[in-house]
Each structure stands twice: as C-alpha cells, then as structure tokens.
C-alpha positions as a Markdown table, in Angstrom:
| # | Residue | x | y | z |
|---|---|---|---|---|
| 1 | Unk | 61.5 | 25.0 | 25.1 |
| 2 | Unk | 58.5 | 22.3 | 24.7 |
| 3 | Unk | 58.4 | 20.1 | 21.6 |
| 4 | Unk | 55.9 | 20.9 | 19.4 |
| 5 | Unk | 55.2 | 23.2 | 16.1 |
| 6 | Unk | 56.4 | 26.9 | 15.9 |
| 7 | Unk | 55.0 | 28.8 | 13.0 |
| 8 | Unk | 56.3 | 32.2 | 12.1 |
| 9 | Unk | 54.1 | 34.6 | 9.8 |
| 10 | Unk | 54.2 | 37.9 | 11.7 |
| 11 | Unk | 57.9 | 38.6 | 13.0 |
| 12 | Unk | 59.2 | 41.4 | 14.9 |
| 13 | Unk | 61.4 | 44.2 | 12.2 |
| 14 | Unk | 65.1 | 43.4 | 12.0 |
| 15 | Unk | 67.1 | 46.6 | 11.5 |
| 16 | Unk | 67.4 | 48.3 | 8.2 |
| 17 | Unk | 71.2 | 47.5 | 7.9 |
| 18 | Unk | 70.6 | 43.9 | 8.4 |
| 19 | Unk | 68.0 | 43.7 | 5.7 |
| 20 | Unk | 70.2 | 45.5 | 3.1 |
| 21 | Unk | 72.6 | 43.1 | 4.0 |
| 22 | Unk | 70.1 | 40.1 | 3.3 |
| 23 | Unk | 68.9 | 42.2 | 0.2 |
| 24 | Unk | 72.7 | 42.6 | -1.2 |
| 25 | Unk | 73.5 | 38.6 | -0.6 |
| 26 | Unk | 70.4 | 37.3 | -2.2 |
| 27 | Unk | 70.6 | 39.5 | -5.3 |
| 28 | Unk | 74.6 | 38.3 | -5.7 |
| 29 | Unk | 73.4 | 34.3 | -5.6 |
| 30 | Unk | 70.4 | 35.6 | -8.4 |
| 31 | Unk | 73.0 | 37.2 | -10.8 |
| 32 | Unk | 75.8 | 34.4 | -9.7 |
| 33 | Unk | 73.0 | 31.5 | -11.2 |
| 34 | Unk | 71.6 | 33.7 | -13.3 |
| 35 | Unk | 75.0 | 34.0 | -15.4 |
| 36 | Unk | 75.9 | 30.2 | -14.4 |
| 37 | Unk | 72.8 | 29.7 | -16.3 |
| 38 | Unk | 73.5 | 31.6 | -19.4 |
| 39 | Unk | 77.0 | 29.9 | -19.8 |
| 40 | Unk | 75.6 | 27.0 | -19.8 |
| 41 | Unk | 73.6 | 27.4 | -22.5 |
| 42 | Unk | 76.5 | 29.1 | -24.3 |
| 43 | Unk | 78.3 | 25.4 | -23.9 |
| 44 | Unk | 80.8 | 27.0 | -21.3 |
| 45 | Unk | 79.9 | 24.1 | -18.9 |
| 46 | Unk | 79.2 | 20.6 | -18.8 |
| 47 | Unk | 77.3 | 18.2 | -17.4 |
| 48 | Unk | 73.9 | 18.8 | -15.4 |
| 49 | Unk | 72.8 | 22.3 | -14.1 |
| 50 | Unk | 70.4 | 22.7 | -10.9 |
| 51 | Unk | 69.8 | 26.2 | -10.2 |
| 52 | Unk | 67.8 | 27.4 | -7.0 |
| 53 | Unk | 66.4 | 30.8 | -8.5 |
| 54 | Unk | 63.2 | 32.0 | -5.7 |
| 55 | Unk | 65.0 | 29.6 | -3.0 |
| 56 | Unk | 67.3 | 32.4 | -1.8 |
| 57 | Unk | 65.8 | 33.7 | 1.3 |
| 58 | Unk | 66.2 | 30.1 | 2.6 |
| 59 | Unk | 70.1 | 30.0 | 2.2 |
| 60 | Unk | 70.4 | 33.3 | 3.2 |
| 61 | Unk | 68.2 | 33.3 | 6.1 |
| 62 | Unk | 69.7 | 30.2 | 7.8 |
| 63 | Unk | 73.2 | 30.4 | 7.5 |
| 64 | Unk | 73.6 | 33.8 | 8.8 |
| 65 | Unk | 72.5 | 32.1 | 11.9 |
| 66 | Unk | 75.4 | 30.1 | 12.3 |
| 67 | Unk | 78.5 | 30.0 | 13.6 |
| 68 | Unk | 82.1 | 30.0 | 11.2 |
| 69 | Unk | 82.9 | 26.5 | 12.3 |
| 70 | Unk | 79.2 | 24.8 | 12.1 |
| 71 | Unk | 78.7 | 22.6 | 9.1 |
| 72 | Unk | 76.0 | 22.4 | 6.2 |
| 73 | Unk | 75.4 | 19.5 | 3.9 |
| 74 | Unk | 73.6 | 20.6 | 0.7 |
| 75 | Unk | 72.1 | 18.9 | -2.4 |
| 76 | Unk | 71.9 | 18.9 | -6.2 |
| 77 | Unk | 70.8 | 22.5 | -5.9 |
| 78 | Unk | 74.0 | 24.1 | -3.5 |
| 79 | Unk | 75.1 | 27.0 | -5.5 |
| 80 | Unk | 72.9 | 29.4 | -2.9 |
| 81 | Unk | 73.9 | 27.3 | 0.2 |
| 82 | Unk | 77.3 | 27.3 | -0.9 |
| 83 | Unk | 77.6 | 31.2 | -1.3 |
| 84 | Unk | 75.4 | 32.0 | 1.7 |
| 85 | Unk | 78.1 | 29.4 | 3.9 |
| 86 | Unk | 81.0 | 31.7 | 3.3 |
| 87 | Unk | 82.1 | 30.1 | -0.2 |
| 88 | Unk | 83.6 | 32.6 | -2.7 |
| 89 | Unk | 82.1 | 33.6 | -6.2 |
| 90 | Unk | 86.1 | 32.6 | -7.4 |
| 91 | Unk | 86.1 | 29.7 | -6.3 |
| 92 | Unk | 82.6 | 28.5 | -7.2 |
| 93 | Unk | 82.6 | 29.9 | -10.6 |
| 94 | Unk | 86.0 | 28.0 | -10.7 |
| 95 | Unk | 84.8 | 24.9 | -9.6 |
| 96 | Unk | 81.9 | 24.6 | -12.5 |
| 97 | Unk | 84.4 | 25.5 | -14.8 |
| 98 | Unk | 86.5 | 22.4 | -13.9 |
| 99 | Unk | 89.2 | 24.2 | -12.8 |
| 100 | Unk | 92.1 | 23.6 | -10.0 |
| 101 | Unk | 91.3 | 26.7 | -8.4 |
| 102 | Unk | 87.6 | 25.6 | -7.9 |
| 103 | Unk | 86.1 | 24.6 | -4.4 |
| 104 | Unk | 86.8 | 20.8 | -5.4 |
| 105 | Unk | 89.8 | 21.2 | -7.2 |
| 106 | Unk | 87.3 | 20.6 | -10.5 |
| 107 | Unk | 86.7 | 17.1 | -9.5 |
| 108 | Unk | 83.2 | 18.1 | -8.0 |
| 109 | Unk | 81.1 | 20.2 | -10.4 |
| 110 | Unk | 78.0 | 21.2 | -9.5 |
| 111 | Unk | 76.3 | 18.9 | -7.8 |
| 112 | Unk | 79.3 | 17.9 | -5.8 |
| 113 | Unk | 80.9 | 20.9 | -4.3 |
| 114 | Unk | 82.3 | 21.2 | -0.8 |
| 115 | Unk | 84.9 | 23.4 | 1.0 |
| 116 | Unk | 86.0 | 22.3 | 4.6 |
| 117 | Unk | 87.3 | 25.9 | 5.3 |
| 118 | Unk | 84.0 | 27.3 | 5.2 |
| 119 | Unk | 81.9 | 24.5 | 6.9 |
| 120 | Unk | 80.2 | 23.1 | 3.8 |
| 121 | Unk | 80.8 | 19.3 | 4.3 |
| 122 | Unk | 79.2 | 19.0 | 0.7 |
| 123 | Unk | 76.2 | 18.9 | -2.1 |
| 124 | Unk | 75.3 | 15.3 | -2.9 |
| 125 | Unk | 73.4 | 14.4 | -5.7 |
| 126 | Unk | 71.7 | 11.4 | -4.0 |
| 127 | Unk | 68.6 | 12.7 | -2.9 |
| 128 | Unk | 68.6 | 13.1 | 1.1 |
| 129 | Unk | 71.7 | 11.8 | 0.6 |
| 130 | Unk | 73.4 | 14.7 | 3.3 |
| 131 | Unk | 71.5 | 13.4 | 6.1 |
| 132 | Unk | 73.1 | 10.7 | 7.7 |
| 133 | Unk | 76.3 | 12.7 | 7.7 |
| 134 | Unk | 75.2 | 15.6 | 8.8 |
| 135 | Unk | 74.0 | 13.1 | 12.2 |
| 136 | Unk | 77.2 | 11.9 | 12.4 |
| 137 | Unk | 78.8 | 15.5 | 12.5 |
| 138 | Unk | 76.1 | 16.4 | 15.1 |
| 139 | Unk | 76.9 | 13.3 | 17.2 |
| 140 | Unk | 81.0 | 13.8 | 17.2 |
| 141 | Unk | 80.2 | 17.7 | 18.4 |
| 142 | Unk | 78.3 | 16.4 | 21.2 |
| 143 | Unk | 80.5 | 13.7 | 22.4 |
| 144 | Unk | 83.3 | 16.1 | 22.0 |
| 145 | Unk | 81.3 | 18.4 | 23.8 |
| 146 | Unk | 81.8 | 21.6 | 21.2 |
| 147 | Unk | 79.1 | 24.0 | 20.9 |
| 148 | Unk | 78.5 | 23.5 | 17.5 |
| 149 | Unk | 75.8 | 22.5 | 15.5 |
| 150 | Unk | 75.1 | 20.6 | 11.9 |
| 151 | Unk | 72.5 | 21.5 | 9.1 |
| 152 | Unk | 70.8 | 19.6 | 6.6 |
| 153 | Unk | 69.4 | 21.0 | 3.4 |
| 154 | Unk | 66.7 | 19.1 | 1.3 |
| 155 | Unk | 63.6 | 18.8 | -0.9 |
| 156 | Unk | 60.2 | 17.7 | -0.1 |
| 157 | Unk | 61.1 | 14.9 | -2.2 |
| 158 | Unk | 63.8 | 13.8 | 0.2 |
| 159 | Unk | 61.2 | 13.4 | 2.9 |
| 160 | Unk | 59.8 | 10.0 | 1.4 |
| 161 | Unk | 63.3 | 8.3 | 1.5 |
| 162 | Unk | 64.3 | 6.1 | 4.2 |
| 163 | Unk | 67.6 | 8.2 | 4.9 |
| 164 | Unk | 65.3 | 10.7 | 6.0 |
| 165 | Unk | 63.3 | 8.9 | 8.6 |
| 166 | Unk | 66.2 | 7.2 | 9.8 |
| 167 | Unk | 68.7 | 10.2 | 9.9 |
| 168 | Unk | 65.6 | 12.0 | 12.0 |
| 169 | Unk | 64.8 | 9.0 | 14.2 |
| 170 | Unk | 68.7 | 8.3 | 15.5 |
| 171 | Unk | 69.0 | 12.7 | 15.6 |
| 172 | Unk | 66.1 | 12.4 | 18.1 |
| 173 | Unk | 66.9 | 9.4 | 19.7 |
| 174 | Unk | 70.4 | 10.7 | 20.4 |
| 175 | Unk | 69.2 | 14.4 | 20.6 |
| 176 | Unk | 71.9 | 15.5 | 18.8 |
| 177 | Unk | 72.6 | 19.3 | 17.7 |
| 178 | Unk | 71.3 | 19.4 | 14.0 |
| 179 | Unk | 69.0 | 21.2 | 12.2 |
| 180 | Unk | 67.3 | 19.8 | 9.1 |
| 181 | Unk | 65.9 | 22.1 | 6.8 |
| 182 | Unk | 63.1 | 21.3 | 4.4 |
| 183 | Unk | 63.5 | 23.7 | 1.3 |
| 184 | Unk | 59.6 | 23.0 | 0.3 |
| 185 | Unk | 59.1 | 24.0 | -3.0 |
| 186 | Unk | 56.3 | 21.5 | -3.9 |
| 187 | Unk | 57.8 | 19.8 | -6.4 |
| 188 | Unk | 60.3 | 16.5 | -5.9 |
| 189 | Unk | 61.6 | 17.2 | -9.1 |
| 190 | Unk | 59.0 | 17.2 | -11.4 |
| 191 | Unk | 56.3 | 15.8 | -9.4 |
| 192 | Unk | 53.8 | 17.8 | -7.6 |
| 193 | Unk | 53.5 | 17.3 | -3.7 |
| 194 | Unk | 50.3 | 15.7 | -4.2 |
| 195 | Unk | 51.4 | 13.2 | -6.3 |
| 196 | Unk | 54.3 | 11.9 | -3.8 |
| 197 | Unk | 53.2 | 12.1 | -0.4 |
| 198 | Unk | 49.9 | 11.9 | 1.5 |
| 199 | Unk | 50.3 | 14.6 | 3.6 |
| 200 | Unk | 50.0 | 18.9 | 3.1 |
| 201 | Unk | 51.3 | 19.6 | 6.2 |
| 202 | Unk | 55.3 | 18.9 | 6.3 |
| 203 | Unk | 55.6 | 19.5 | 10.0 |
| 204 | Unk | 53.8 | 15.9 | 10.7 |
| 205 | Unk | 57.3 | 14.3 | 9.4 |
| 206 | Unk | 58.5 | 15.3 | 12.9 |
| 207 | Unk | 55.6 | 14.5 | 14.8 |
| 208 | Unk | 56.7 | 11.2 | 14.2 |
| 209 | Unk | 59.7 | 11.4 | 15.9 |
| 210 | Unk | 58.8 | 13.5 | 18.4 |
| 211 | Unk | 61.0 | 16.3 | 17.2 |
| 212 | Unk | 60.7 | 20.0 | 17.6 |
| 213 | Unk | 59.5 | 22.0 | 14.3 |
| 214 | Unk | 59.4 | 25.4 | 13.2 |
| 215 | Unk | 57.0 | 26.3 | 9.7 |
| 216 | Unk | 57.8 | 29.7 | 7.9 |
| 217 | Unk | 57.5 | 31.2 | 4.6 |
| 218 | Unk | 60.8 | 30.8 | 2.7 |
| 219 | Unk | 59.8 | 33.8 | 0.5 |
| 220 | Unk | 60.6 | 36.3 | 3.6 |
| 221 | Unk | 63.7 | 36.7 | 4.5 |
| 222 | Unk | 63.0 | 38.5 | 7.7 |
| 223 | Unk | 60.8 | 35.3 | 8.8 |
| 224 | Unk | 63.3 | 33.0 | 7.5 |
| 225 | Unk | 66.0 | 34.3 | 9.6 |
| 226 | Unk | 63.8 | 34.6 | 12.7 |
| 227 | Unk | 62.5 | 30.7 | 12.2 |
| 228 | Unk | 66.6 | 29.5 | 11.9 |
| 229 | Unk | 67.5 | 31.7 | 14.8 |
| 230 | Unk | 65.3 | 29.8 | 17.2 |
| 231 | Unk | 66.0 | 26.6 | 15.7 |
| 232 | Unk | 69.3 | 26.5 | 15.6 |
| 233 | Unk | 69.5 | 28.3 | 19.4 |
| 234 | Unk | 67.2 | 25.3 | 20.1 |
| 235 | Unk | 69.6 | 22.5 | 18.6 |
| 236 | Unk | 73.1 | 24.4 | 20.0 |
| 237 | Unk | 71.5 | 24.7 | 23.4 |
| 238 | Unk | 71.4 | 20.9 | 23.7 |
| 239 | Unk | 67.3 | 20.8 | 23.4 |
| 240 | Unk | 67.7 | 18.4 | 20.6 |
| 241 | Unk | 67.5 | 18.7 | 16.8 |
| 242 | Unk | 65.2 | 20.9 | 14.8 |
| 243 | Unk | 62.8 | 20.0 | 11.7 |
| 244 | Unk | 62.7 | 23.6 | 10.0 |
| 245 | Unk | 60.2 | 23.6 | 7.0 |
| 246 | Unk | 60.6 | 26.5 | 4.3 |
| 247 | Unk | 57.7 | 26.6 | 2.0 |
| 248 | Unk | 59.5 | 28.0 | -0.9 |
| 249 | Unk | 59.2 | 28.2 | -5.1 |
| 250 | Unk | 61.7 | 27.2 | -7.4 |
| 251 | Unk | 61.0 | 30.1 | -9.9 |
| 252 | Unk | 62.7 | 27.8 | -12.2 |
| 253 | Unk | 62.6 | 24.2 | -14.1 |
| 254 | Unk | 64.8 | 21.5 | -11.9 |
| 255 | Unk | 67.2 | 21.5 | -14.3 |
| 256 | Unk | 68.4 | 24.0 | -17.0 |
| 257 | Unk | 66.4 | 22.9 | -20.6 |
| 258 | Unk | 63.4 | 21.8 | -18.2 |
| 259 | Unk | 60.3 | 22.1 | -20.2 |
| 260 | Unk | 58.4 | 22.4 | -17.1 |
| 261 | Unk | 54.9 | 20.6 | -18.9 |
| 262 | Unk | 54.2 | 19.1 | -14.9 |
| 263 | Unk | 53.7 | 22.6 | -14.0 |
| 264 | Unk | 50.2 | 24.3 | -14.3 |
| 265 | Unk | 49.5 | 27.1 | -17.0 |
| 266 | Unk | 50.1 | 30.6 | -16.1 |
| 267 | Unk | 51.7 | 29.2 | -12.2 |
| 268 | Unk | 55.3 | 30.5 | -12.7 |
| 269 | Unk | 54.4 | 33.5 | -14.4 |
| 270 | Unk | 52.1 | 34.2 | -11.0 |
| 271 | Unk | 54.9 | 32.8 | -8.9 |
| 272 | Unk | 57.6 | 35.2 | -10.6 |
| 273 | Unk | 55.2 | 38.2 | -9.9 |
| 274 | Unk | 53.8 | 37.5 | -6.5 |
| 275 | Unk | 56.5 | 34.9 | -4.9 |
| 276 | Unk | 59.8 | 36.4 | -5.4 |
| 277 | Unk | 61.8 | 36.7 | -2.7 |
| 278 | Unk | 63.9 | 39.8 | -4.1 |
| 279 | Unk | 61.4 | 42.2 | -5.2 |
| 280 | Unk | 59.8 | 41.6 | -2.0 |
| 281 | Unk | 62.5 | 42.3 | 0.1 |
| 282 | Unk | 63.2 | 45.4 | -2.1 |
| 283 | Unk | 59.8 | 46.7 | -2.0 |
| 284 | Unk | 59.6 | 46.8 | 1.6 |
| 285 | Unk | 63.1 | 48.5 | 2.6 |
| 286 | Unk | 62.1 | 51.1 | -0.6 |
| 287 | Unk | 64.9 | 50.8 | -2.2 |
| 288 | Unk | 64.7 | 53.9 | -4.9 |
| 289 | Unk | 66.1 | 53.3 | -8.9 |
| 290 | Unk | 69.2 | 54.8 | -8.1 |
| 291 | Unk | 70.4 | 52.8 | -4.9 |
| 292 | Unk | 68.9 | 49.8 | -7.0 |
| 293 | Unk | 71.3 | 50.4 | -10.0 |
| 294 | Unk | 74.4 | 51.0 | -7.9 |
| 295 | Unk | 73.8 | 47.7 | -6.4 |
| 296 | Unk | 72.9 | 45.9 | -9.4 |
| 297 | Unk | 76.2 | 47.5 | -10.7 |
| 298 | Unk | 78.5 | 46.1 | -8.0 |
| 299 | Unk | 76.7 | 42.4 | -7.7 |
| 300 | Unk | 77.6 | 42.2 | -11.2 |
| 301 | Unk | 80.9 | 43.3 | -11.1 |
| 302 | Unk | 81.8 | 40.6 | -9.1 |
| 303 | Unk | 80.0 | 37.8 | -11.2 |
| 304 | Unk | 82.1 | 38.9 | -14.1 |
| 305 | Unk | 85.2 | 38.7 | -12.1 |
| 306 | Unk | 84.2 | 35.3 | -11.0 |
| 307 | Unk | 84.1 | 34.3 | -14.8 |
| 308 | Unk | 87.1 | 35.7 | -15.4 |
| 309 | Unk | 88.9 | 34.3 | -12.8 |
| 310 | Unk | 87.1 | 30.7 | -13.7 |
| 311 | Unk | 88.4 | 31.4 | -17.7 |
| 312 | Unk | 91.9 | 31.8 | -16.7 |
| 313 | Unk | 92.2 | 29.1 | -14.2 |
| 314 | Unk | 94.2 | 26.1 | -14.2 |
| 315 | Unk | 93.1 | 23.0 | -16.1 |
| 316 | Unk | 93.3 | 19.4 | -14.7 |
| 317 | Unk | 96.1 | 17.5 | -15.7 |
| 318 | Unk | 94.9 | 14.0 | -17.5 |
| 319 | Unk | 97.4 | 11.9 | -15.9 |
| 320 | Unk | 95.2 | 13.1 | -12.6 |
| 321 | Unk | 91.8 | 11.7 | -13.5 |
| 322 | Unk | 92.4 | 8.6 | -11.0 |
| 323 | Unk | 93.8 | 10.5 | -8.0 |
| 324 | Unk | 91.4 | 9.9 | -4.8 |
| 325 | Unk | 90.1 | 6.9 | -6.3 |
| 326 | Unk | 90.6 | 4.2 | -3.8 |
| 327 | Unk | 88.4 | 1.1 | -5.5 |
C-alpha cells in the first residue's frame, strides 16, 4: 500500500449482526457516562470528570479491530476507550469510586486508568501525553518480532505539542507498527480549531512525516470501523504506522459543570440532533420501540450493577497512600 491520504465516506455494508453489536456497545458507554455523570453531580465522585458523550463510534470502531494482546494509550477522556478495550463496567465504575476493586486499585481515577490484562497501557492527563509510549510499545513488538500493534488516542489539541511531532517523526523513521488516532472534535478544550492551529485539513500533520493517513467521519460507526481496519492491517503488516483522523463532536462541555460560552448559539443543540452517533446507527438498522426498550432495559441493568458493585467495594486503607511512590 502507497503512502498517501485515504478517505472513507461511502463504505461497503457490514452485516446486520455486526452492527447490532456496534449499536449495543456504544449505547452501554452512553448510559455508563451518562450515570458517571449524574453521580457526579450527586457528590458521589471526586475530583475532575471528562466525559466523551458523541465520541463513541471512534472507541468502538477502532478497537474492535484489534487483537486481545495489542495495546491502547488513552487520554483525559478514556471512559469509552477503556470499555470498548475489553475493560469491565465493575471495575471502571469501581475505579472512579476509589475503590480496591477498581482498574487502578483506586489510585488512578479518571483520568488515570489502565488495566494491563486488557491492553490499555493507560489514560494520561498530560495532553498527548500517550504518544511516546505507545512508540516505545510499537518499537519493542517489532524488535521482538510479534505481530502486534500499538494505538494512540488524542485530541486535535494534542497535535500542536511537540510529543506529537516527535512521537510521529521516530514512528516513521523507525516504521514501527502504531496507529495514532486523532479523535477531532474541533475543540482543544475550549478553543475552537481555528483558534489553535493554522490548518483545516488534519491529514497535513502526516504529510510532514511522510506517513500514511486515513480521514473518516467519526459519527459512522460502519466507516469508522472500515477506516481502523485498513489502518491497523497497514501498521501490523509492517507498512509502517498509520495517522487515522476521526472528525468527531463532543456532544458535551470538556468537563462536567462546563458552561460551554466558547461554543456558538444553537451548535450543540444542532450537533445533538444531526451528529449523534447512536440515533444514527439506530435509524439505519430500524430498530423498532420494542427491540429499542429491551435493549435500553439490559444496558442499564448492567450500569446499575456497576454502581452497586462500586458502592460495596473495598476502601483504601490510609496507611497505603504512599505505596508506589518511589521519589
């Protein structure tokens, strides 16, 4: 395969059964945030809350492409890459609840989980700060000669830092097996694209470095999942890494209690109606009122089980609040 741009708009149909599955996976991370987000506000949780509401096609869509024993590295916002890699509601839920039984033993929170067993080498709340580690897990598979391949997850934002131009330069200069993943959702934060880079077109960040790119709209699932299948074929083949650009919406503020003023009147009441990745999908596999209920009823289920288990978990012991600190 050349090195150039790929974009995606019109894919081929992926069977009905795969689809429901996308459809039942996507709605589980909406409710999941969707009740992280409401206790929160109840006082349940502390500390900072990122949630990735109308960015769950892109979680979705690229990690069913991979392989058990590939690794991710996420960001502030992980809750969807985290449940999309294989992590369980449980142990999430768990996790923001500060619990033992949580993904990071309740050290982590949300902006820091991670869970070896499923691949997820980590959110970091340094923006682009996943990069450089997710070369260095490329790098090791490729001198250990494993057919495995790393992802990065990141903002638009992330794209102006210099761990992102150097991360991409020594992926391309090695040509190691990664795949970085732009979630594009036009804000870095809470300022517009315009405002923070000179440049509309995200796939000129690899033209740079000579690296291979695939543009596709994050809001279909179908075209996401197409787009990460040739990328990360590409990158596991040994062709060299992938720049994947997902022009996605946040259908949300960047954090929880966001007052959102940076945003244009009336844009995310147009974004909830047109953009939504969910209703989209739902629309075009028909899914009738009944079907839709019996599925709502089940997603839920399992959110509230999550809390449950979180609410009954085991608390930290004070005397542990220094373990793993080395400095």
């Amino acid at each position: 395969m050349s090195r150039g741009v790929t974009k995606l708009e019109q894919p081929t149909r992926l069977s009905r059964e795969t689809l429901v599955s996308f459809l039942e996976e996507m709605l589980l991370i909406r409710r999941f945030e969707e009740k992280v987000e409401e206790r929160f506000r109840a006082g349940d949780l502390s500390g900072f809350l990122h949630v990735a509401l109308g960015q769950e096609a892109v979680a979705v869509g690229v990690c069913r492409t991979l392989e058990s024993d590939d690794v991710i590295a996420s960001t502030h916002r992980a809750h969807h890459h985290c449940l999309a890699k294989g992590m369980t509601p449980n142990a999430l839920m768990a996790e923001l609840y500060g619990k033992l039984e949580g993904c990071s033993r309740g050290y982590g929170g949300s902006m820091h989980l991670y869970d070896l067993a499923t691949g997820n080498l980590g959110a970091n709340a340094v923006v682009g700060g996943g990069l450089p580690g997710i070369v260095g897990a490329a790098l090791s598979f490729q001198l250990r000669g494993e057919p495995r391949i790393a992802v990065a997850f990141f903002g638009d934002g992330a794209t102006n830092t210099g761990a992102f131009h150097e991360s991409l330069n020594l992926a391309q200069l090695w040509s190691v097996p990664a795949v970085f993943v732009c979630e594009n959702n036009h804000y870095a934060e809470s300022t517009p694209s315009h405002q923070h880079m000179p440049i509309t077109d995200l796939s000129r960040r690899a033209e740079a470095f000579g690296m291979h790119c695939v543009v596709v709209d994050g809001q279909d699932i179908e075209a996401v999942y197409l787009a990460a299948t040739e990328a990360t074929a590409h990158a596991r083949a040994g062709n060299g890494p992938v720049f994947l650009v997902a022009n996605t919406y946040r259908l949300t503020g960047h954090y929880v209690g966001d007052p959102q003023v940076y945003r244009p009147k009336g844009e995310l009441r147009e974004l909830r109606e047109t953009q939504d990745p969910i209703p989209r999908l739902r629309e075009l596999l028909g899914v009738d009122e009944e079907s839709w209920s019996a599925l709502e009823a089940d997603v839920k289920a399992t959110v509230e089980a999550s809390v449950e288990f979180a609410k009954s978990g085991t608390d930290p012991r004070p005397e542990d609040a220094l373990l793993n600190v080395y400095a």
